[in-house]
C-alpha positions as a Markdown table, in Angstrom:
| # | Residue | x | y | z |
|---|---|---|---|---|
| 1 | Unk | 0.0 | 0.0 | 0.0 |
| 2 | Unk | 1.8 | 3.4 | -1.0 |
| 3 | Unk | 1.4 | 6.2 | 1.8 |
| 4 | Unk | -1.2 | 8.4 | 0.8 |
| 5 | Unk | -3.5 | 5.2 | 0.5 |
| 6 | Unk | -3.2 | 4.8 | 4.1 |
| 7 | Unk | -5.0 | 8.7 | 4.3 |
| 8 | Unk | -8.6 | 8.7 | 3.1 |
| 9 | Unk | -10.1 | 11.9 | 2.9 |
| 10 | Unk | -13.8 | 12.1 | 4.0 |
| 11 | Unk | -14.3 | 15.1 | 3.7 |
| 12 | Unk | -11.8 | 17.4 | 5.6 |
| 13 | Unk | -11.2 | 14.6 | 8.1 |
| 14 | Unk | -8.4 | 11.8 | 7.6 |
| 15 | Unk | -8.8 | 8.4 | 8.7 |
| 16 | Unk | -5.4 | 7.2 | 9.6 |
| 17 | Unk | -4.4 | 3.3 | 9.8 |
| 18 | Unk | -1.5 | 1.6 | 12.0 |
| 19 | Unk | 1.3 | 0.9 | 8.7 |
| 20 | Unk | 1.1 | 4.8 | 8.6 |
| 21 | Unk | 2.0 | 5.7 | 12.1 |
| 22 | Unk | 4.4 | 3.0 | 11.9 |
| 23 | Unk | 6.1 | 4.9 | 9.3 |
| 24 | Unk | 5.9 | 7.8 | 11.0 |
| 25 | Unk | 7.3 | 6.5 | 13.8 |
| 26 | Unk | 10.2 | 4.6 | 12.6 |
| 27 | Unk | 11.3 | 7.9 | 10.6 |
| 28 | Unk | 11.2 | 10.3 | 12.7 |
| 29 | Unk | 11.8 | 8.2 | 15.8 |
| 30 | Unk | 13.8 | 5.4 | 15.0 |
| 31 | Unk | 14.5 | 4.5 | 19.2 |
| 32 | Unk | 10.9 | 3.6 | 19.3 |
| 33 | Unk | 10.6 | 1.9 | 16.3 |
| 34 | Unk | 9.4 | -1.8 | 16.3 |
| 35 | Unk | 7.8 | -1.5 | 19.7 |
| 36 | Unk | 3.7 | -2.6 | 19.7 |
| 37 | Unk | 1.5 | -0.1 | 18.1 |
| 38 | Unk | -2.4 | -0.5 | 18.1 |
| 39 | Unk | -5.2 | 1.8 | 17.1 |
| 40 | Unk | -7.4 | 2.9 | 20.3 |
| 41 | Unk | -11.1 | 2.9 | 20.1 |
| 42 | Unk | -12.0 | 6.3 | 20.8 |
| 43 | Unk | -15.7 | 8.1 | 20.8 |
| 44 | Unk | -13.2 | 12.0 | 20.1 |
| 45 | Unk | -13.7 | 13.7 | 17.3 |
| 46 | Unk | -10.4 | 15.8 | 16.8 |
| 47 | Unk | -7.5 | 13.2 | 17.3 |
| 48 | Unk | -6.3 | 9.5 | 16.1 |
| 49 | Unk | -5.4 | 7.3 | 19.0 |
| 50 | Unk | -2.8 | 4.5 | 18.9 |
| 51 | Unk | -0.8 | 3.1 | 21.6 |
| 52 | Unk | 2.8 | 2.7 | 21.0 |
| 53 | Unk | 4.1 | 0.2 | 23.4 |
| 54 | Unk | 3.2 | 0.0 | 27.1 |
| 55 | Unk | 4.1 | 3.6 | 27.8 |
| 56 | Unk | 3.5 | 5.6 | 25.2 |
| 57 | Unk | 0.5 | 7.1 | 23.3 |
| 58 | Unk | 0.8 | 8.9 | 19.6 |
| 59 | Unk | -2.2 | 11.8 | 18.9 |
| 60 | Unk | -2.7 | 12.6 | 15.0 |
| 61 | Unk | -5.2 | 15.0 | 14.2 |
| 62 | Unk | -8.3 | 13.9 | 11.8 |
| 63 | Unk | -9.1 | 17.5 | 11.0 |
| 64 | Unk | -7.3 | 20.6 | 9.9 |
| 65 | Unk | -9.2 | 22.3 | 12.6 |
| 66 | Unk | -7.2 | 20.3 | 15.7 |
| 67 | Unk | -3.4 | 20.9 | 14.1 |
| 68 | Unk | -3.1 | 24.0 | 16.3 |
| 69 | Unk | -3.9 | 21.7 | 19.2 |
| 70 | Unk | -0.4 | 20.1 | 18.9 |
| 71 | Unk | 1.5 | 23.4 | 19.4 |
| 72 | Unk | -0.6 | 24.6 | 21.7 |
| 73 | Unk | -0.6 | 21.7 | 24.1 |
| 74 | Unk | 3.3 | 21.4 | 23.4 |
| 75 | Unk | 3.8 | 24.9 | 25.0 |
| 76 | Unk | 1.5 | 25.1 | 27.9 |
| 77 | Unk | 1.2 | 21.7 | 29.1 |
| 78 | Unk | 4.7 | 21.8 | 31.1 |
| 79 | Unk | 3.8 | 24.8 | 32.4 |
| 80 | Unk | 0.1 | 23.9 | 33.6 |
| 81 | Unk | 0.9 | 20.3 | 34.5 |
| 82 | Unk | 3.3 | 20.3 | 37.8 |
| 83 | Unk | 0.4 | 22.4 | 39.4 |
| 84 | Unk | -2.5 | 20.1 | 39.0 |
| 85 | Unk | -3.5 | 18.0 | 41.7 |
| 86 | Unk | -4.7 | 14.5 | 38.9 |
| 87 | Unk | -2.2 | 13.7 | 36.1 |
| 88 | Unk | -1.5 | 15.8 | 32.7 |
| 89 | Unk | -0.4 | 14.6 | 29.6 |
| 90 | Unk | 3.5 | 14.2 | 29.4 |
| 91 | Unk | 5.0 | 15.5 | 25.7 |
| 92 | Unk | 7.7 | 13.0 | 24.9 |
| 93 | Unk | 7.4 | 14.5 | 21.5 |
| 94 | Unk | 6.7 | 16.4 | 18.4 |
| 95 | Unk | 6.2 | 14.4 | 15.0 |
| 96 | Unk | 6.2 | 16.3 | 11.7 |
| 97 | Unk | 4.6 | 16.0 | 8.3 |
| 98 | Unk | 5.5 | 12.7 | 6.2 |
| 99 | Unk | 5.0 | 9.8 | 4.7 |
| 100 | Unk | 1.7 | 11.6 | 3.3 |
| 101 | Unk | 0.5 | 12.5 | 6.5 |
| 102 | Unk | 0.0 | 16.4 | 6.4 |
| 103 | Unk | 0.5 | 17.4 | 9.6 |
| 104 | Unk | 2.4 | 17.8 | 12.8 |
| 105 | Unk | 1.6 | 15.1 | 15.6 |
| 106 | Unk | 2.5 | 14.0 | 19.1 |
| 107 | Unk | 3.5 | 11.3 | 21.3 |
| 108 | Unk | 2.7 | 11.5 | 24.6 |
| 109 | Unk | 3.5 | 9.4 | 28.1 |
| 110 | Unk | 0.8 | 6.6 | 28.4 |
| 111 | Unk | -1.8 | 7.5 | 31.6 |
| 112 | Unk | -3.7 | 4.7 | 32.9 |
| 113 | Unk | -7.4 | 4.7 | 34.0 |
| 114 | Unk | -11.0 | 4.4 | 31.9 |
| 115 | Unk | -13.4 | 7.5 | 31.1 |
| 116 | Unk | -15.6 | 7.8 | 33.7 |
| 117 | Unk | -19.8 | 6.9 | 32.5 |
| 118 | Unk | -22.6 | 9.4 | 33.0 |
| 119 | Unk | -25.0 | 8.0 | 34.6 |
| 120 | Unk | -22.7 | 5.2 | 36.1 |
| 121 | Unk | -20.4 | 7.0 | 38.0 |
| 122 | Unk | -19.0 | 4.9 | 40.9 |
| 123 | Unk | -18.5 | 7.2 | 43.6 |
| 124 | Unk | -20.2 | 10.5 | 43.1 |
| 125 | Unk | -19.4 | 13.1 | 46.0 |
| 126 | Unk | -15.9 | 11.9 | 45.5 |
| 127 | Unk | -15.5 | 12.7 | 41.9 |
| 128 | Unk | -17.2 | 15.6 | 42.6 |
| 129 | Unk | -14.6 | 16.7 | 44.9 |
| 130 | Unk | -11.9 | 15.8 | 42.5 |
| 131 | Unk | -13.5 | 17.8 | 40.0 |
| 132 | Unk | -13.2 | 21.4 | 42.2 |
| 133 | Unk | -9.8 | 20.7 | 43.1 |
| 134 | Unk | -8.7 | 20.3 | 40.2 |
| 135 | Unk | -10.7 | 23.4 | 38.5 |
| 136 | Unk | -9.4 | 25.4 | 41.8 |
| 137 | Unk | -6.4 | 24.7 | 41.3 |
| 138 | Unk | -6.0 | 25.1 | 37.6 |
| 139 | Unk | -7.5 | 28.5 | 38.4 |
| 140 | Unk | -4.9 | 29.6 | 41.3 |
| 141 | Unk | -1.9 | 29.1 | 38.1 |
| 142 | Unk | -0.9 | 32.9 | 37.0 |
| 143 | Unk | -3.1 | 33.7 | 34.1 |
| 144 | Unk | -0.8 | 37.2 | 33.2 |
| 145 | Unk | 0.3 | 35.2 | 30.2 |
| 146 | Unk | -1.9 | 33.1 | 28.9 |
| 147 | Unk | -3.5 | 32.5 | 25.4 |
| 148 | Unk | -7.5 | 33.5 | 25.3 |
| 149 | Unk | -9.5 | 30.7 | 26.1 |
| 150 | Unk | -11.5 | 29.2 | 22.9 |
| 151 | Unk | -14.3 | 28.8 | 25.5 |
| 152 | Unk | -13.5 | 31.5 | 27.6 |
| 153 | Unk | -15.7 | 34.3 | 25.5 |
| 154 | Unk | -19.3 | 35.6 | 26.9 |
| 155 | Unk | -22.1 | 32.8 | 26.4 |
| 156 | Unk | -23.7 | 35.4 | 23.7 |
| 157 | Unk | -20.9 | 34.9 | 21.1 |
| 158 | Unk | -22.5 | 31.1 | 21.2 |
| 159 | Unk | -26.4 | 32.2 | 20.1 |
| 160 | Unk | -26.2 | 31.9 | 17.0 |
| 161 | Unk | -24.5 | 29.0 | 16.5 |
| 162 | Unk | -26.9 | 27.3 | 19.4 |
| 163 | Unk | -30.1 | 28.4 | 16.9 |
| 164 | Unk | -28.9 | 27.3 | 13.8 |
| 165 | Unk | -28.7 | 23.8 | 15.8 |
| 166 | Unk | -31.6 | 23.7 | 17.3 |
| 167 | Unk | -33.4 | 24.6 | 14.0 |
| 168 | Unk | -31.9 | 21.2 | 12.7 |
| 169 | Unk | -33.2 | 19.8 | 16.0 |
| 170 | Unk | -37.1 | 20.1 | 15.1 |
| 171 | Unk | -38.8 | 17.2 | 16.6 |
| 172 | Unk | -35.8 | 15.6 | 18.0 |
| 173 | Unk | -35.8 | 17.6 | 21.3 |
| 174 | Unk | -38.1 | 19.5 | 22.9 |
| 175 | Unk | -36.6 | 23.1 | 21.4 |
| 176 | Unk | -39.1 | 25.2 | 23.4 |
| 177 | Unk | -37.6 | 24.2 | 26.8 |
| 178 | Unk | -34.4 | 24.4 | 25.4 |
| 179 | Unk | -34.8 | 27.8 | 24.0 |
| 180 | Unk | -36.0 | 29.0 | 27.1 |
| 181 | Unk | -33.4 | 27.8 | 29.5 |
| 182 | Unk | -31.1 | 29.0 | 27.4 |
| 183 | Unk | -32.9 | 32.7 | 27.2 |
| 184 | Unk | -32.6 | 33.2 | 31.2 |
| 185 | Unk | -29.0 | 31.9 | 30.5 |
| 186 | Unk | -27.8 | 34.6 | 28.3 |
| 187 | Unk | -29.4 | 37.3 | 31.3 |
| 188 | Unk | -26.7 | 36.4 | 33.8 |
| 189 | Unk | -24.2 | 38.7 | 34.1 |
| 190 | Unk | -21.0 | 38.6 | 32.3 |
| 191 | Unk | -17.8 | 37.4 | 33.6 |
| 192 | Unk | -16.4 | 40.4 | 35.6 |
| 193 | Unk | -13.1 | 39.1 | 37.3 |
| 194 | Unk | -9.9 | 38.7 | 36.0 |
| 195 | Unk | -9.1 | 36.1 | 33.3 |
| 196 | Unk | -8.6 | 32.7 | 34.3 |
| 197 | Unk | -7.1 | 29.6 | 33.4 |
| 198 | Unk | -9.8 | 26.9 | 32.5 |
| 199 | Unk | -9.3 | 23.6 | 30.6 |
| 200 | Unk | -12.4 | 24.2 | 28.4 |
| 201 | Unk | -13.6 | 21.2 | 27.6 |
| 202 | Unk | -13.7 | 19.2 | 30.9 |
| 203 | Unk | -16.2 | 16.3 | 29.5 |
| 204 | Unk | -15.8 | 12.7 | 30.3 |
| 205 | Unk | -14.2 | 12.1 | 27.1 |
| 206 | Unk | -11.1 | 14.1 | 28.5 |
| 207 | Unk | -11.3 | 12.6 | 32.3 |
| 208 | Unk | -9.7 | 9.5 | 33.6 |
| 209 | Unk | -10.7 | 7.9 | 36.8 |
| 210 | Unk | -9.1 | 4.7 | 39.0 |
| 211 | Unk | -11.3 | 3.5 | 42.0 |
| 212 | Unk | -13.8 | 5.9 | 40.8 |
| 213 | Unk | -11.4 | 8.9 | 41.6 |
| 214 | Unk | -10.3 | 11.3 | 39.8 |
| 215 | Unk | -6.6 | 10.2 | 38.1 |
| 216 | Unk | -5.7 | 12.2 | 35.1 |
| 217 | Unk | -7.2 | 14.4 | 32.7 |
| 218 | Unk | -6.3 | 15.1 | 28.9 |
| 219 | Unk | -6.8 | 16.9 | 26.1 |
| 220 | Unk | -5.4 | 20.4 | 26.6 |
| 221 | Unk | -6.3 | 21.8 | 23.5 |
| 222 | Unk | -9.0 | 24.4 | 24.5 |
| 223 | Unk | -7.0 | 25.7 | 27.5 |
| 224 | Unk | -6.5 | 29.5 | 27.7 |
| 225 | Unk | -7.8 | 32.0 | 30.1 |
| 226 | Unk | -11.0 | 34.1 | 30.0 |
| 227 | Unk | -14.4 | 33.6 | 32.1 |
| 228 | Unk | -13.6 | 30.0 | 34.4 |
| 229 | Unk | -17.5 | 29.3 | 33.9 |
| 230 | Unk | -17.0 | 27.0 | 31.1 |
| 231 | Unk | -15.3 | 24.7 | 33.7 |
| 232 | Unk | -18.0 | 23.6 | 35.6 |
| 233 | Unk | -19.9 | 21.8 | 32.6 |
| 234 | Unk | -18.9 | 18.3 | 34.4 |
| 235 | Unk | -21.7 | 19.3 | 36.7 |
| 236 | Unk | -24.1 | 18.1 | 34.4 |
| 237 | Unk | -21.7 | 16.5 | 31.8 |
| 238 | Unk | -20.5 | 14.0 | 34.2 |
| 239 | Unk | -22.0 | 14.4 | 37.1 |
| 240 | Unk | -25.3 | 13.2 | 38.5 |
| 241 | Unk | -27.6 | 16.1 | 39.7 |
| 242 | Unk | -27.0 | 14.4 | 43.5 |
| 243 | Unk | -23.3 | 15.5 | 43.5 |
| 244 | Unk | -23.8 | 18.9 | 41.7 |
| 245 | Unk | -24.4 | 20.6 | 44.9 |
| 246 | Unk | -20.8 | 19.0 | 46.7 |
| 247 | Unk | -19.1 | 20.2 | 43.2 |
| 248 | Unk | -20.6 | 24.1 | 43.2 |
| 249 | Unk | -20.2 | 24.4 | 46.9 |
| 250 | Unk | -16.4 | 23.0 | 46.7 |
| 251 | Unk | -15.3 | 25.1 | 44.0 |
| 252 | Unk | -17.5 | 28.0 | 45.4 |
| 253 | Unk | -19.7 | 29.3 | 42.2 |
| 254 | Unk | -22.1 | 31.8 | 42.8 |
| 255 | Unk | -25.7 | 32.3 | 41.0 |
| 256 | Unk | -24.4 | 34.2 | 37.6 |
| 257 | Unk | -21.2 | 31.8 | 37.2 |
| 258 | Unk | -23.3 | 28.3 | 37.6 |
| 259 | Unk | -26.1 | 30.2 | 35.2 |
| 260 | Unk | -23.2 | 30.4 | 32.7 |
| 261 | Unk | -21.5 | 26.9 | 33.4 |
| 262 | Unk | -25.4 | 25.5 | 32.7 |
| 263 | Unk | -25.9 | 27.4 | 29.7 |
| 264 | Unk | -22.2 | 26.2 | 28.1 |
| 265 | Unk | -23.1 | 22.7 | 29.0 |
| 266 | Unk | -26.6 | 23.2 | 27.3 |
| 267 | Unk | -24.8 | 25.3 | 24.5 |
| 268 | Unk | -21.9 | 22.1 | 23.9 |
| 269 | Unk | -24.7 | 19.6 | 23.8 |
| 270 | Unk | -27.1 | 21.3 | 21.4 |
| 271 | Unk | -24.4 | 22.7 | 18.8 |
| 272 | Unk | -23.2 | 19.0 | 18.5 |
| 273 | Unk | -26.0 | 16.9 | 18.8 |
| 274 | Unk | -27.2 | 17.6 | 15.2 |
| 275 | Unk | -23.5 | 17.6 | 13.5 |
| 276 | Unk | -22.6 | 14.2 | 15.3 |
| 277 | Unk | -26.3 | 12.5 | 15.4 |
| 278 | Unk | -25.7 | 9.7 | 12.5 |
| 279 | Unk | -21.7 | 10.2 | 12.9 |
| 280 | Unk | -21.0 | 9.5 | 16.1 |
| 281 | Unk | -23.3 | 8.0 | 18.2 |
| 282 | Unk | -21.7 | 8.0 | 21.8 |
| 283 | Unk | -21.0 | 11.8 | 21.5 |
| 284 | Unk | -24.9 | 11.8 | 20.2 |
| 285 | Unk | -26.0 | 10.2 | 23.6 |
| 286 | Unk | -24.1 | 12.1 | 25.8 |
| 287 | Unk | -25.0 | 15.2 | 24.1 |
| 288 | Unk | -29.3 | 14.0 | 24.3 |
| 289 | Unk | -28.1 | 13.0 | 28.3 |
| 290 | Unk | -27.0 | 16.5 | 29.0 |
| 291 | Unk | -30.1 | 17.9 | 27.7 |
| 292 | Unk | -32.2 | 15.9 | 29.3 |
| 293 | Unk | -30.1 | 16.5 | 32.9 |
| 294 | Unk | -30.7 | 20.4 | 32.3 |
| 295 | Unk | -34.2 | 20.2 | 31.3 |
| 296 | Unk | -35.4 | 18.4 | 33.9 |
| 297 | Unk | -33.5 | 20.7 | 36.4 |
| 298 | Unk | -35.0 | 23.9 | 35.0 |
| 299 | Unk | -38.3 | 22.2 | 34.6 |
């Protein structure tokens, strides 16, 4: 098989198979080459997953949308990482363009644990906990120099985007509730503090637990500073609405900042439950599950 037939365009996303990260890795670094490489089943939409011996983990992104990722997480993550209380991601490092893949990648220390279920989380109040010292923490790192948040923005920037998806929704959800939560969401008030660091896209896709504690979290791609609202989305992406009240009171939100966590949870879900409803079916699910968890808590 020549190289670019192990890159199919669908399209702007590649689909990339094992013989090509091979060759990627033997090229570029030849140490590692030979060692066990296997493609891991992931429900993420921005990265390839394949484990590269017992240690190791390479990321390729699908998309041209998720190359900045690679940079970004290269720069920040040695700075962010030493002050969090679960694991981070550890660069080992930076691939390159080759072999008729067309962009930069990563390899990355292997971190051990399973993404915790909505729904059937083991240990709620403790995970909870977890959650708001980990968000507390990544908050207390100096923000003076850090890259805006993708997330970090007011909750308005998100409107349209939110109506164009529920338009597509039409039948599938019940768009009147929706619409109205997410009407008395856009009267909070605005961020007014300082910029902080958040992670962005805390879901369980990007959370690892052991013993139903919280071990590691990945995916750094969305960090950047701006309003830490967007941080407390576990509340009702992970979390079951019996440990909401041990996270908000752990990592202290008041009335506008949980308004605004609720509304970018709602705002996550409904943007991608039409874009991923026949194309990926577990981020689908979990988008119809956090729907469901805010509608019947605004109900």
């Amino acid at each position: 098989m020549g190289a670019m037939c192990a890159v199919r365009m669908h399209e702007d996303e590649l689909a990339v198979d094992v013989s090509l990260v091979g060759r990627l890795i033997a090229g570029q670094f030849p140490r590692w080459a030979g060692l066990p490489l296997r493609r891991l089943e992931s429900s993420g939409t921005e990265n390839a997953m394949f484990r590269l011996g017992a240690d190791k983990v390479v990321r390729l992104p699908r998309h041209p949308r998720a190359v900045e990722a690679i940079a970004h997480e290269l720069r920040w993550l040695p700075r962010l990482g030493p002050g969090l209380p679960a694991a981070s991601p550890e660069p080992l490092g930076r691939g390159e363009p080759g072999d008729g893949f067309p962009w930069p990648w990563s390899v990355y220390g292997w971190l051990d644990g399973r993404n915790p279920v909505p729904g059937r989380i083991e240990e709620p109040a403790l995970l909870a906990g977890d959650l708001a010292a980990w968000v507390t923490a990544l908050r207390r790192i100096d923000a003076s120099e850090g890259p805006p948040g993708y997330r970090g923005v007011p909750l308005a920037a998100r409107d349209p985007f939110l109506r164009e998806a529920l338009g597509r929704l039409a039948g599938r959800v019940d768009t009147a509730a929706v619409t109205r939560v997410w009407e008395e969401t856009l009267r909070a008030p605005e961020h007014t503090g300082p910029p902080l660091w958040a992670h962005g896209d805390l879901m369980a896709g990007n959370l690892l637990v052991e013993g139903g504690r919280l071990s590691a979290v990945i995916d750094f791609g969305t960090a950047g500073v701006g309003d830490p609202a967007v941080d407390l989305i576990s509340a009702w992406c992970v979390l079951p609405a019996t440990a909401r009240g041990v996270f908000r009171e752990a990592v202290g939100a008041g009335e506008a900042e949980w308004a605004r966590a609720r509304g970018w949870a709602l705002s996550i879900a409904v943007i991608a439950l039409p874009y991923y409803w026949d194309t990926n079916p577990p981020v689908a699910e979990n988008s119809r599950h956090v729907i469901a968890e805010i509608l019947a808590e605004t109900a």
